[in-house]
N, C-alpha and C positions, 0 to 999 in steps of 0.2 A: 504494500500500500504506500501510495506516495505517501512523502512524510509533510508538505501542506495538506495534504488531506485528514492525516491523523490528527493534527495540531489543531485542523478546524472542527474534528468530529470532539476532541480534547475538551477544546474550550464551547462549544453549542452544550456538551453533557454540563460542564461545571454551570451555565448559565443556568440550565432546566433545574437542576438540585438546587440553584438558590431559590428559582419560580417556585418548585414543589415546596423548601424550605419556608419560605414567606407566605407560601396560600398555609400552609398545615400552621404556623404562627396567626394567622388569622385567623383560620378558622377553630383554635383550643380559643382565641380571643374570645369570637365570636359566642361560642358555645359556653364558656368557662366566665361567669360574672365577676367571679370573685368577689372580694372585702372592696367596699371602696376607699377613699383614700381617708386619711384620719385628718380630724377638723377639730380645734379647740373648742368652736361654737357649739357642733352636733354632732352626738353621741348617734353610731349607726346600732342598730336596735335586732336587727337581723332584716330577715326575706318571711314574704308571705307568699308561698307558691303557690300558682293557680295551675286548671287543669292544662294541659297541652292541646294545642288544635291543628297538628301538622309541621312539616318540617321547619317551618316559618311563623314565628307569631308577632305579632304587631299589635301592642296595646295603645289604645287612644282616651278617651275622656276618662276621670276620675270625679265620683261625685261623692260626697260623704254629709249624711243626715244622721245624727242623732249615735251614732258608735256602728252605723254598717256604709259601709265602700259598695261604690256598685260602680265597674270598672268593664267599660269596652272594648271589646278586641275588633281592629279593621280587618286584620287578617281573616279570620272566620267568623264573625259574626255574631260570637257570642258576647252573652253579659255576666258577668262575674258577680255575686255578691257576696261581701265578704263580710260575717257577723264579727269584730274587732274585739281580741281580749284585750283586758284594758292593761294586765298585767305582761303578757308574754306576747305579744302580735304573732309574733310568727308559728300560736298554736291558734292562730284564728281561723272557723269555720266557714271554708268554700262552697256555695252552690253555683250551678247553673241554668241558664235559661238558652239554648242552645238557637241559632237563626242562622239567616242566609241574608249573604248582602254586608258591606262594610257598615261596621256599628262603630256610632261616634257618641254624641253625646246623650245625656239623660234628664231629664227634669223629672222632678218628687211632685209629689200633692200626698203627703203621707198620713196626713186628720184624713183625707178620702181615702187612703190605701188605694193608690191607683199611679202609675207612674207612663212617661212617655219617651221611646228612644227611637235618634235618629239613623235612616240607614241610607246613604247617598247611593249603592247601587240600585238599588230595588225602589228609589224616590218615592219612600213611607215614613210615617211617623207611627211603629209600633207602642200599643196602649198596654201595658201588663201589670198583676198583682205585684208588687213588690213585697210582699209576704211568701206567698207561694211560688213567684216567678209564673205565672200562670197567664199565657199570654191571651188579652181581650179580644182586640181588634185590631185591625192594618185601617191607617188612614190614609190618601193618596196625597201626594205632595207635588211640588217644582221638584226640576232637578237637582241634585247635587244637597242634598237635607243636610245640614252638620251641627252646628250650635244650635242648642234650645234652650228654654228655662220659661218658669210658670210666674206670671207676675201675679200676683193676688190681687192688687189694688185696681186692676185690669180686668181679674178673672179669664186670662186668654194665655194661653201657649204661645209663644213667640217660637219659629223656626227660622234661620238662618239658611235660603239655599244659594250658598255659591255660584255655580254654575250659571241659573237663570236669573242672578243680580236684582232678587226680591227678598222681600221677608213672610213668610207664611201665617197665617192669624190663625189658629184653634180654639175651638171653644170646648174645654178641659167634659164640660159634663153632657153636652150632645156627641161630643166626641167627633166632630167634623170642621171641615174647612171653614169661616168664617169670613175670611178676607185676605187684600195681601198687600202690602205695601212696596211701589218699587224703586230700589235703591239707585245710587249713581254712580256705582262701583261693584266690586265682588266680595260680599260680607265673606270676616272668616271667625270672630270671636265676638262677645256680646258682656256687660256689663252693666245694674242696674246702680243708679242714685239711688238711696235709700232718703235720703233728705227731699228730693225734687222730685221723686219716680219716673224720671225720665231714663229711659234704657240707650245706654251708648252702643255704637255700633260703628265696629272698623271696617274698613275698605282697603283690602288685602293690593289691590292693583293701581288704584290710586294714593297711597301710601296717607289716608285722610280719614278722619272718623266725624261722625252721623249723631247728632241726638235724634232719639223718636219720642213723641208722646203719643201711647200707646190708646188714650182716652178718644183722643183725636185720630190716630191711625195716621197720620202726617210726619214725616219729617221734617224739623222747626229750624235745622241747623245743620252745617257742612263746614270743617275746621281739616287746615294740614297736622299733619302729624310730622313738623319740619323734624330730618335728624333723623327718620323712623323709615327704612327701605323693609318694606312686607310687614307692615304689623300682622300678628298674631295675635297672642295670650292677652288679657287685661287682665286689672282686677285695679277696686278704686278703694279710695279711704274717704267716705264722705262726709266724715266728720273735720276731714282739714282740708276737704274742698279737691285732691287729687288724685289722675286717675294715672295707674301703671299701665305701659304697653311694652311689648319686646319685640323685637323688628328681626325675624328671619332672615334678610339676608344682609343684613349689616351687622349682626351680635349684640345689639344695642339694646339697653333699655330705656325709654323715654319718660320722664315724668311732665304731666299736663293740668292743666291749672283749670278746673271748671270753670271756673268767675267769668276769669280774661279769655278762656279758650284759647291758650298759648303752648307752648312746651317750655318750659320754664327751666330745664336741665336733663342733662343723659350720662349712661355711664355705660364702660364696654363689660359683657358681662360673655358668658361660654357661646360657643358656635352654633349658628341653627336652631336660636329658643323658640320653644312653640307653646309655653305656659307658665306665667307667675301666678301666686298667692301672696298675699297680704294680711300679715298678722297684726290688728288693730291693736291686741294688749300689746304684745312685745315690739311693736313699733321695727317688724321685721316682713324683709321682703323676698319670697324665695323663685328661683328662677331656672327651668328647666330648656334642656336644647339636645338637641340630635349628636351633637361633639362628645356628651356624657361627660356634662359640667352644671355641679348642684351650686348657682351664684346664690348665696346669702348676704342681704344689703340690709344696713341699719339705717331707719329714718330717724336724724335727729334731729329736723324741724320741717315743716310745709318746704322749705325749699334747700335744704341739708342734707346732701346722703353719702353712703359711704360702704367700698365694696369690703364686706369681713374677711370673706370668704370664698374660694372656689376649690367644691371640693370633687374629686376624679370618680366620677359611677360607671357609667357604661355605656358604651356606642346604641344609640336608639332608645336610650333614656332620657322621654321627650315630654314628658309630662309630669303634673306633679299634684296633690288635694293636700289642705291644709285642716285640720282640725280643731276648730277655734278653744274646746273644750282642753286637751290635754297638750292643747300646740304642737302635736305630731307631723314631719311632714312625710307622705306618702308616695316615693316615683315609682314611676310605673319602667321594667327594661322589658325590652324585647328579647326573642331568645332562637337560637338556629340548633335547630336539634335539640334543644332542653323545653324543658317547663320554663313558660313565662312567669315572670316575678315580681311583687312586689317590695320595693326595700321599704325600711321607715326608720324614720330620722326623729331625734329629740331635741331640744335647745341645750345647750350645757352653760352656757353662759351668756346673760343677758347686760349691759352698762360694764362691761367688768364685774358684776357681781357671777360669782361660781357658783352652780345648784350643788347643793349638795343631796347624793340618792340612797343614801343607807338608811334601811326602815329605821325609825324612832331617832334620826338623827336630830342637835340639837345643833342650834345654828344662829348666829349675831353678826349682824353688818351695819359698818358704821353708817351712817347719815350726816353729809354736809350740809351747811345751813343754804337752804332756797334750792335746794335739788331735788329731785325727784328721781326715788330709786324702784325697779322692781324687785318684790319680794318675791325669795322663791318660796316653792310650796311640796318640796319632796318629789318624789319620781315622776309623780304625773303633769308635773305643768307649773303652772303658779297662778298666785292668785286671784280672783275674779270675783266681780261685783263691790269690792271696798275703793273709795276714795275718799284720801283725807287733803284736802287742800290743791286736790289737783284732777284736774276735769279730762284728762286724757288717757283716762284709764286705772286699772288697779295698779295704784302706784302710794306710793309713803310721802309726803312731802315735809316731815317733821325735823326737830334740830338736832337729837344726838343718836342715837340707838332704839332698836328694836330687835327684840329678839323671841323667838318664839320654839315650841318646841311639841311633835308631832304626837297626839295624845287619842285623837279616835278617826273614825269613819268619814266622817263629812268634811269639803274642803269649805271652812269657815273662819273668818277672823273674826275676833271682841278682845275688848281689850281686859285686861285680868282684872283690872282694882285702876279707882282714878288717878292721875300724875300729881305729884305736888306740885309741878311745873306746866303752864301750858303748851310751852313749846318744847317739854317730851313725853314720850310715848312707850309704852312698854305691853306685850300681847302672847297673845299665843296662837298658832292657827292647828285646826283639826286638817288630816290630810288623809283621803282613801288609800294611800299605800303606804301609812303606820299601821303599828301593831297597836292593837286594842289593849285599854286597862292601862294604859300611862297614867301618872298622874299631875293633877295641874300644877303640883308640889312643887315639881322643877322648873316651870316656866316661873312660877311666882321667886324661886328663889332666886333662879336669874336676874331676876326683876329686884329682888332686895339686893344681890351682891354687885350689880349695876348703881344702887342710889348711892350704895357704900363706899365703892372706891369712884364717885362722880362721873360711872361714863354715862348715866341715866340723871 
């Protein structure tokens, strides 16, 4: 054999063995999720694994009511629901509701036990039990169905169809088409004001978002989303007037100011996001993308933010639901030849204060004068429903110490005995993942051994 001939058959071979090397590297990638990357902020929690639907699974919308996940797969069509332990997630209870047609998102009506999910092939809005997964009825839609959600103060199902640049009107208890609004662009995510009940609405191709009033059935309004190439994902804080978007193909996330209808600031956050959540207590913003990068962003004012965090999950881990209860946050990966999965994530640290998670742990954080700290509340979360001196939430805004110590069942603060001081404070909070039978002994002694050596 000639010897250029060997030397090229030589080097073609060494090429193929890196080709074969580097697909068989992608594909253990591919198949293999692993641990994702470690994060001061959030504690990764494990995987909830769902059933498999083929060599290819592709999870899409994540909805979460009251401690159950109801999680869509585009790939097959199924709807996942997932009954959520509050202690161990990843011993939580999977059922199914098996369909045809890429399944995207879900709206609740859970006082009616009756839910509705969208399916852009089959251009339907299926009607099913969300107790039994029991499916009702197929409604007919536009093409391309994707985002939904039930406005109450409407009484109407909003539907979201891409393709044919409308919005679908339902009427939740005839269970039929009602109307349709038509848009000046290609919806791809949806957002209600809680203050105004006007429902925002992006325009995936004109890179611009929509107010509707939905009483009216009109669109009142058309704003750029300057800075925002492809929005996706929203989600708003309308208690500080702003709403979050994340732009697909520029990595960006955009923050927009109701008022002014302006963009007011942006930041670069992971590759390809296609979904934020917005945690109103913890004043946190979480950000998912196709790259398999979880951006965690702290708001610390209406027009202040700041990237914590990016932490490494996994290629096609594009989505994410937040649980305003336990502050859990939820992505959904995709999976090639495995069981699709759910990860979930916890805060570990909020202002610089550390949560501390060991049952019956007792725990004291200072307080500076005119700040506002969040308290934590043991494994599951922190605090909710107390504000003392400060309107933004369960937050502490007192002048020296608090300290508290985890004694039963319920997550509740009161304070033990009154201050001699009015500007300190001293407490105790109950927290569902202490152990029963503490006594409030130890919070009160705290409380004495604080006035004693002056840090109370």
């Amino acid at each position: 054999m000639d010897r250029s001939v060997r030397r090229h058959l030589r080097t073609t071979a060494a090429f193929a063995t890196v080709i074969l090397l580097g697909l068989a590297v992608a594909g253990a990638y591919l198949i293999c999720p692993g641990t994702p990357g470690k994060s001061k902020f959030m504690k990764f929690e494990g995987y909830i694994e769902l059933p498999k639907g083929g060599s290819l699974n592709v999870l899409d919308y994540l909805t979460i009511s009251n401690g159950t996940l109801f999680v869509t797969s585009e790939s097959s069509g199924a709807l996942f629901k997932v009954n959520l332990d509050p202690n161990r997630p990843s011993l939580s209870a999977v059922s199914e509701l098996p369909g045809s047609g890429a399944a995207h998102g879900v709206a609740l009506m859970m006082d009616r036990n009756v839910a509705f999910i969208t399916r852009s092939e089959e251009n339907t809005v299926d009607v099913f039990d969300p107790t039994s997964l029991r499916l009702l009825t197929r409604i007919p839609v536009a093409d391309d169905a994707d985002a939904i959600l039930y406005v109450p103060s409407a009484k109407l199902v909003y539907v979201a169809n891409g393709d044919a640049k409308i919005a679908t009107l339902i009427d939740p208890e005839k269970r039929m088409t009602v109307g349709t609004i038509s848009l000046p662009g290609r919806p791809e995510f949806l957002a209600l004001d809680s203050q105004t009940g006007l429902l925002y609405q992006n325009l995936e191709d004109v890179d611009s978002i929509v107010a509707i009033d939905l009483r009216e059935r009109v669109v009142i309004g058309q704003w750029s989303l300057a800075q925002c190439e492809g929005p996706s994902g929203m989600a708003i804080d309308s208690e500080q007037r702003r709403l979050f978007a994340v732009c697909s193909r520029n990595a960006t996330l955009v923050v927009f100011d109701l008022d002014s209808h302006r963009v007011i600031t942006s930041l670069k956050i992971g590759g390809g996001p296609d979904s934020v959540a917005f945690d109103g207590t913890l004043h946190r913003i979480y950000c998912a993308g196709r790259a398999g990068r979880l951006t965690v962003i702290q708001q610390d004012g209406p027009n202040a933010y700041r990237v914590l965090d990016e932490i490494h999950t996994h290629y096609g881990a594009h989505t994410l639901a937040l649980d305003p209860v336990s502050h859990r946050v939820f992505v959904a990966y995709a999976s090639l030849f495995a069981h699709p999965r759910i990860g979930v994530f916890s805060p570990t640290r909020v202002n610089g204060v550390q949560k501390r998670e060991e049952e019956g742990s007792f725990y004291a954080a200072a307080l500076s004068v005119g700040r506002s700290w969040r308290l934590p509340s043991g494994r599951v979360g922190f605090v909710s429903g107390f504000v003392a001196g400060d309107n933004r939430g369960p937050a502490f805004n007192e002048r020296r110490a608090f300290g508290y110590h985890c004694v039963g069942r319920a997550r509740t603060l009161r304070a033990i005995r009154p201050n001699r001081s009015p500007s300190a404070a001293c407490g105790f909070i109950h927290d569902s993942s202490c152990k029963t039978g503490r006594s409030d002994a130890k919070a009160r002694a705290f409380a004495d051994r604080g006035r004693r050596s002056g840090s109370v």
